[in-house]
C-alpha positions, 0 to 999 in steps of 0.5 A: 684102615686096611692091614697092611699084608695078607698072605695066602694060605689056599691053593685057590688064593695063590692061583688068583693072585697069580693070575693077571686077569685078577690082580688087574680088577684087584688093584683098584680095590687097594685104595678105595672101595668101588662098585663092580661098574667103577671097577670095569671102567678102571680096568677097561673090561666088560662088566660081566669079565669084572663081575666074575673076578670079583666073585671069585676074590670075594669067594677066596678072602681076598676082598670083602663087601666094604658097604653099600651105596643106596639107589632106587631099589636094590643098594650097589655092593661096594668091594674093597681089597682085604690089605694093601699087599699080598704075599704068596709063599713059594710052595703055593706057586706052580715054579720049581725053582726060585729063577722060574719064580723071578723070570715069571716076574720079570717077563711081563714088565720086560714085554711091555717094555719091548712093546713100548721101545718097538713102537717108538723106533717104528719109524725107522727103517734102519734100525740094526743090531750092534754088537759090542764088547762090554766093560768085561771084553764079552760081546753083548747086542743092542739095538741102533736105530739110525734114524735116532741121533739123539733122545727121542722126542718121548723119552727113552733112556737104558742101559744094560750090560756089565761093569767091574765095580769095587765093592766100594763102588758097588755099595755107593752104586746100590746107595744111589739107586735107593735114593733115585727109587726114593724120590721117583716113587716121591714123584709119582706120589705128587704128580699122580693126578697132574693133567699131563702126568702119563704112565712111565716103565721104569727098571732099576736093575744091579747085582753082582755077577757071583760066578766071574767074568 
């Protein structure tokens, strides 16, 4: 069973796990031990791309040789991730203040969210940019397209912009939130491996805005 968290203690292992490339061919390695092939064909990368991650990882600590599988003549090598999550502390990373930190994670799920809505409004033509006043009378933007009346046919379902809540209000808000992440990650546990399950983005965003109006 593998621990259940490594932290990184080496410049080097900081820069794998905060490199994309990296986690990409680590993350297979979470749940099960595979060779550098099944590892390629996960990611969709070359071979060479994936033997090379992996020598570096290995190199670092951050995965390990889980044992051997026997074939005529030398025996494939079998990789496993060293725990199932890993931490990196804030001085080993390259950011100078915690909100480079969150925008460093933020801006990859916030892009493929952007790639993903730009494909499904690319038919229409007319899309604009509406500006509104929020619950706080600030004017925010948002995309319209016309050609969508309603939900599209692939689902696309957000909201972002500001509310007044009461505290009252913002606990049972917070509360609601866990318990919709609870059961979409219940969901996701069940329906992995379903014949017309399909990758979903999913953001659960709220927090209070400490400096006003």
């Amino acid at each position: 069973m593998l621990p259940d968290a490594f932290t990184a203690h080496t410049p080097e292992q900081a820069r794998l796990l905060l490199a994309e490339d990296t986690l990409a061919v680590l993350g297979p390695l979470i749940p099960e031990a595979l060779s550098a092939s099944e590892v390629a064909r996960r990611c969709g990368r070359p071979l060479n791309t994936t033997h090379h991650h992996l020598t570096r990882l290995l190199g670092a600590g951050l995965v390990a040789i889980a044992g051997e599988r026997p074939r005529g003549g030398r025996p494939i090598k079998l990789y496993r991730a060293v725990a199932r999550t890993f931490r990196v502390p804030f001085a080993l990373t390259p950011h100078a203040t915690v909100e480079e930190l969150l925008s460093r994670v933020s801006t990859t799920f916030v892009q493929e969210v952007t790639c993903e809505l730009a494909r499904l409004f690319a038919a229409d033509s007319g899309t604009e940019l509406m500006m509104a006043t929020d619950a706080l009378g600030q004017l925010g933007m948002s995309v319209a397209p016309k050609a969508l009346k309603a939900a599209p046919p692939h689902g696309a379902v957000g909201n972002m912009g500001r509310r007044t809540l009461s505290p009252q209000s913002q606990r049972e808000l917070e509360t609601r939130l866990r318990d919709l992440l609870a059961w979409v990650d219940e969901r996701a546990a069940a329906d992995g491996q379903a014949p017309d399950a399909q990758p979903c983005l999913l953001g659960l965003l709220f927090t209070p805005v400490q400096g006003g109006p």
